[in-house]
N, C-alpha and C positions, 0 to 999 in steps of 0.2 A: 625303494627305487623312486626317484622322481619322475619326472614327465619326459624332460627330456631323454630319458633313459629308455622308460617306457616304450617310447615312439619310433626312437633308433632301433632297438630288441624289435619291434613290431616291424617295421619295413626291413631288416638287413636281408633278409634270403627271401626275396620278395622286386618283381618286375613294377618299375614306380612311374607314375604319368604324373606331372602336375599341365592341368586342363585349366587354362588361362593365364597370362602373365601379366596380369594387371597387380595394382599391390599387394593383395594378398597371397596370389601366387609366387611373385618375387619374394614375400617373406617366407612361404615354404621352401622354397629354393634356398632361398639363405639359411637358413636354418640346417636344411638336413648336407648341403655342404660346407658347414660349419663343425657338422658332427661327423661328416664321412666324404673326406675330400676327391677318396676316389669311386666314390658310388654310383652305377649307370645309373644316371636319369633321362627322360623326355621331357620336353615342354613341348605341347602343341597350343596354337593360337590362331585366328585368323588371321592374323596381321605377324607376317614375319617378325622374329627378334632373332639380335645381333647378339646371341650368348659366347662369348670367348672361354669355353670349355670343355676341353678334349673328352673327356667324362659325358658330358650331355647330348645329346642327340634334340635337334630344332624342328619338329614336323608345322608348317603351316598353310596355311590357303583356303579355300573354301569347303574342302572336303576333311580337314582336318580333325574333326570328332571320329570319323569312321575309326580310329586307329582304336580305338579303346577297348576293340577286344583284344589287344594284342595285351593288355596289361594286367597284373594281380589287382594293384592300388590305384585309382586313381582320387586324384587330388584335386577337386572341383571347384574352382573361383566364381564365387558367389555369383556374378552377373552372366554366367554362361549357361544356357538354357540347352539339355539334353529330352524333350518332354518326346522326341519324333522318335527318339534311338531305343530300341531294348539293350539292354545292358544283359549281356551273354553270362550264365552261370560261371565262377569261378571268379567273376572279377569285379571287386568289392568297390563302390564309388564312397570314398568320405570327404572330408576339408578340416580344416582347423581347428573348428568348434565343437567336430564331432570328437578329435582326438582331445581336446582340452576337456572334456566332460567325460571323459571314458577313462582318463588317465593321471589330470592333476590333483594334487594331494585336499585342496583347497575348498571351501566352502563353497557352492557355484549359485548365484542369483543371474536368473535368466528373463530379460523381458523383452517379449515379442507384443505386437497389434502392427493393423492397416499405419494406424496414427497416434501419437500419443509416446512412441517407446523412448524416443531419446529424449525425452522431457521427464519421462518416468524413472529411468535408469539415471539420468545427471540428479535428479534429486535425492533417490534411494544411495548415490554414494555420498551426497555430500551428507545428507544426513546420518549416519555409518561414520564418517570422516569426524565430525564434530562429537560424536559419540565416544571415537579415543580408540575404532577400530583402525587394524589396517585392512585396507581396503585398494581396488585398484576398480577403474571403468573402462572396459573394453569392450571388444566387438562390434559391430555394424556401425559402432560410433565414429570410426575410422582407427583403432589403433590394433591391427593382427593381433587374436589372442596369443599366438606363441612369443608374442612381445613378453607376454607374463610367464615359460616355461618354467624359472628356477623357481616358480614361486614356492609357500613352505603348507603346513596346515593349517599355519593361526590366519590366512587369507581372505576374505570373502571379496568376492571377485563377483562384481558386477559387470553381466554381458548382456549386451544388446544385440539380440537376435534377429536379423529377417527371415522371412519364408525361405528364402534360397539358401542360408547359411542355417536351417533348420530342416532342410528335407533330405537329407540321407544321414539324421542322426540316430544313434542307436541306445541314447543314455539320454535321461533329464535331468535338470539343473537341480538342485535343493531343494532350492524356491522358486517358484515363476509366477511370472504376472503375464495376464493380455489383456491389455487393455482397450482391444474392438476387433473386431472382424468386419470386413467390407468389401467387395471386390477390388480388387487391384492385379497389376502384376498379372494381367488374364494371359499376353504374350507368351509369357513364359510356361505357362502352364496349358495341358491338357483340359480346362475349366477350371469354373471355380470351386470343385470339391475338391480338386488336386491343390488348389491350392491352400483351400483350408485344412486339410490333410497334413500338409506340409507344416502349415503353422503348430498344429496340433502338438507333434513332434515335441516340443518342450514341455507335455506333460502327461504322454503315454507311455512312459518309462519311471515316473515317479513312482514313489513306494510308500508304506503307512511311513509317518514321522517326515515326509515333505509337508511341502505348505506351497499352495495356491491361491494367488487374490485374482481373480476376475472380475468383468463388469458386469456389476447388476443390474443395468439398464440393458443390456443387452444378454439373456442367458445361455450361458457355454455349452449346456444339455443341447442345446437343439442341432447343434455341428458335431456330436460324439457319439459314437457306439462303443463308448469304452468303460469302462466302471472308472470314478474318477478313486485313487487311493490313497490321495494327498491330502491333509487336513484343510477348507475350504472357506476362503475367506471371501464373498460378495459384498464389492464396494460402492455405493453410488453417491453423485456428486449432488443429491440431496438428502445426505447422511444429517442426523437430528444430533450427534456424538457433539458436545461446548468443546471439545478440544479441537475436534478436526473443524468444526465452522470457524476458531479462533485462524486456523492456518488460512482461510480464503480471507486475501486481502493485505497480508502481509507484504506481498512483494506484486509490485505495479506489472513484471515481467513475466504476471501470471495472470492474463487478464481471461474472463469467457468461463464457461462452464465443462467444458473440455480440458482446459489447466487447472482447474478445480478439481475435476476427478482424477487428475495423474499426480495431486499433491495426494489426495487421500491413500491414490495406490502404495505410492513410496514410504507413505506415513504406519500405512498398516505393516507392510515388508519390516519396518526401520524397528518397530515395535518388538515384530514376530524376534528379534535377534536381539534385543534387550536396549534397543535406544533409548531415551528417557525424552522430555516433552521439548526440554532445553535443548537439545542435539536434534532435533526435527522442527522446528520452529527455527534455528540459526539454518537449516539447512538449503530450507523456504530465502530466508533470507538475504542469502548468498546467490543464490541462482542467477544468473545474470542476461539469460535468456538463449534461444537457441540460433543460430543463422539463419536466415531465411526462413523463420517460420515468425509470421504476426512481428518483423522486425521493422523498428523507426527508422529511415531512412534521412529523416529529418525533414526540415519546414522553407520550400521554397517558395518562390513569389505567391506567399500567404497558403498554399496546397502542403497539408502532412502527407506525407508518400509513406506508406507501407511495403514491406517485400518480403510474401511469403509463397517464394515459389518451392515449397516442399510441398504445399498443399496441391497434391496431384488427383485426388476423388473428391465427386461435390460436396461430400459431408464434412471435409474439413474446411471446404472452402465457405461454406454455409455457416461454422462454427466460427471461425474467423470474420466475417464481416457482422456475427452478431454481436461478437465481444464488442468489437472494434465501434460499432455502435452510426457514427457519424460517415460512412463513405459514401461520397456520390458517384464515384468512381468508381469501377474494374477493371482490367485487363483479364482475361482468360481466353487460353485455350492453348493446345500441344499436339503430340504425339495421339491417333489414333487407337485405345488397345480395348475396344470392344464394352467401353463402360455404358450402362444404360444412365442418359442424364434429362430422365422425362421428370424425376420430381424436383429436378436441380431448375431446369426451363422454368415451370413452377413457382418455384423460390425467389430466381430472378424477378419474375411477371409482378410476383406480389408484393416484394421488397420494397424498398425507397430511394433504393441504386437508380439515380437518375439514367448516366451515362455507362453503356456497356460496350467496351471496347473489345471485339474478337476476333484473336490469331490462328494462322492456319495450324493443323489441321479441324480440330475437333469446336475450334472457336467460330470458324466459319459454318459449320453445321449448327450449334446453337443459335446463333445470332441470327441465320434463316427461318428457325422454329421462331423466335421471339418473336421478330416480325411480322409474322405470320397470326399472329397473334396476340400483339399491342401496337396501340397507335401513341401511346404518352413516355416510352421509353426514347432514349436517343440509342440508338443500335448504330456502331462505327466498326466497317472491317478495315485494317491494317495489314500492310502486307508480311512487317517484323515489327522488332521490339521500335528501331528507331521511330519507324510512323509511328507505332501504337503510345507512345512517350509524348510525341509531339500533339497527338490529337487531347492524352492526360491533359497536361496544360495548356488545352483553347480551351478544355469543356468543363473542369472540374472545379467548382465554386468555390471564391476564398473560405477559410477558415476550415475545410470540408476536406475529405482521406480521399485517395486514391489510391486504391488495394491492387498489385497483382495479387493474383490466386489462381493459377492456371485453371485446376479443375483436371490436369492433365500432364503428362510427363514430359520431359522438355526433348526427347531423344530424337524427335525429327529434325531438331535446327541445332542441338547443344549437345556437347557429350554427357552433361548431368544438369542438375535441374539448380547447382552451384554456382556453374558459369551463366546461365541465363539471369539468375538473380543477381549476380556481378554484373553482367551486364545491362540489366535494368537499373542500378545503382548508381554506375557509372553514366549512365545518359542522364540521368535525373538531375544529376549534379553536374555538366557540360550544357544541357540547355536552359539551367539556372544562370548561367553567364553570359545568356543572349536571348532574343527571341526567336522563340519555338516556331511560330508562324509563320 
């Protein structure tokens, strides 16, 4: 029986919620009316949706999670946060990721961390890819895994997991990697055990004959009370191995010691499954780099602009301006969710970041700590991106970077942290055609 099989068998005499209707809920919804045209469903959302189907029932508004005990299944969209609700005995909360792990026929490589996963997971396929496997990259990367339902068992099927498309799983992947823990995502969660809990998930279901790489710079024991049962692979990005130092360096679009440890992760995964040295070293090579993370924006009246507004915790943001080596510049700051940034303040004060540009919310609370405590920084608050762009170019020396790096999530001004780095993109390249000033 395949998956899709599976999963129909599994909901048919069964009361079904899908809880959110953003894209990965619209691909549940297509999915199981693809398989059962006239199957009652619910979608609940905050925001009303205009579904044209006699079959589905639309609950929405503010109070719309309450309905969830009316249901056997519900079908949870990743950015939908339940941490206030108990969920009533009898009614099972999953998503996509849990069904794809519980029910496809195929080999499952799963990578979860704060930072680091979709750099770790695009290399672990292409490396697999150049090896002569078939292989597919889904998950948090943006592609619904049910995109992959027909798949067969010759598969190995790279997913990228987050905390939220990881915490009501009841199966682990094959293989998994995590590649850092840090807080993040506190919003969402009841603290930060719940959310490490959460992350957990991809490898408290593992059995003997999985395989685990973690970071050894950072050890996985100290977040578990679980016996680990998976064969245990700690990797660090000052590994002594001639083959894995041969991969730092390869590719200019790996630059920092942070990119260095998510080529080792993938290298060791790529290994555990029979890759050879030539299919992970072209693997390295192909990468092309990630969106908005440490991306070139390119070189305007003499200023290299950077735009890596995925960096939402100070540690990546910290990781990124050391690779990056030359900034005198940064833009930070976003969404409030409770992060402590007393050794991030720190970092800044001691750095060589001349100019420290900071947006509301959590940029203006930095930038008052700085303050407060240098006289040789230039500290500039900006009210949005547009000031904070124009003030880049008065302040930020020729030949010399200008990093966004929030430090913070973009959900107070943006609906993802996508469109804020498009739109720092877009200014960059609009006030290159005139002056800023």
């Amino acid at each position: 029986m395949n998956l899709s099989q599976s999963v129909i068998e599994y909901l048919s005499l069964k009361k079904v919620l899908i809880l959110g209707f953003g894209a990965e809920g619209k691909s549940t919804y297509n999915f199981i009316r693809g398989k059962m045209s006239d199957f009652p469903l619910t979608v609940a959302d905050r925001i009303e949706q205009n579904i044209d189907d006699k079959n589905t029932k639309v609950i929405w508004g503010d109070e719309y999670l309450s309905c969830i005990k009316d249901y056997d299944v519900v079908f949870k969209s990743p950015g939908i946060s339940i941490k206030d609700l108990k969920v009533p005995n009898g009614t099972e909360v999953t998503c996509q990721t849990d069904m794809f792990l519980k029910y496809a026929p195929c080999k499952k490589i799963g990578v979860t961390g704060t930072k680091g996963k979709t750099t770790t997971s695009t290399l672990i396929y292409l490396m697999l890819k150049n090896a002569g496997f078939k292989t597919c990259l889904i998950g948090n990367i943006g592609v619904p895994v049910f995109e992959m339902l027909e798949c067969e068992s010759d598969l190995l099927a790279v997913i990228e997991m987050s905390s939220h498309q990881l915490e009501f799983v009841k199966t682990s992947p094959n293989a998994a990697v995590i590649t850092n823990i840090y807080p993040e995502h506190l919003d969402h969660y009841n603290g930060f055990d719940d959310y490490v809990n959460a992350k957990l998930n991809i490898i408290r279901y593992q059995q003997k004959g999985d395989f685990l790489v973690s970071n050894a710079e950072q050890e996985i024991e100290q977040f578990i009370d679980f016996d680990i049962r998976a064969r245990h692979a700690r990797v660090s990005s000052q590994s002594n191995d001639p083959f894995l130092e041969r991969l730092n360096g390869l590719n200019a679009n790996l630059k920092g010691r942070h990119n260095v440890q998510d080529i080792f992760f993938a290298a060791e995964v790529a290994k555990h499954f029979g890759a050879n040295q030539k299919a992970i070293e072209k693997g390295v090579m192909e990468f092309s780099g990630i969106p908005h993370r440490m991306e070139s924006v390119g070189t305007y009246k003499g200023i290299h602009f950077y735009n890596d507004c995925i960096a939402t915790i100070p540690e990546s943001v910290m990781l990124a301006a050391d690779a990056l080596c030359e900034v005198d510049t940064i833009i930070i700051g976003g969404m409030d969710r409770n992060i402590d940034y007393t050794e991030f303040i720190s970092y800044l004060l001691n750095s060589g970041i001349k100019n420290i540009i900071c947006m509301p919310q959590t940029g203006y609370e930095i930038g008052k700590k700085l303050k407060e405590q240098t006289s040789d920084k230039n500290i500039i608050f900006s009210q949005d991106m547009e000031a904070a762009v124009k003030e880049s170019y008065k302040n930020t020396a020729a030949g010399k970077i200008c990093l966004l790096s929030p430090a913070a999530s973009s959900y107070n001004v943006y609906k993802n942290f996508e469109e804020k780095g498009g739109h720092f993109k877009s200014l960059i390249k609009e006030f290159a055609q005139k002056d800023p000033k």
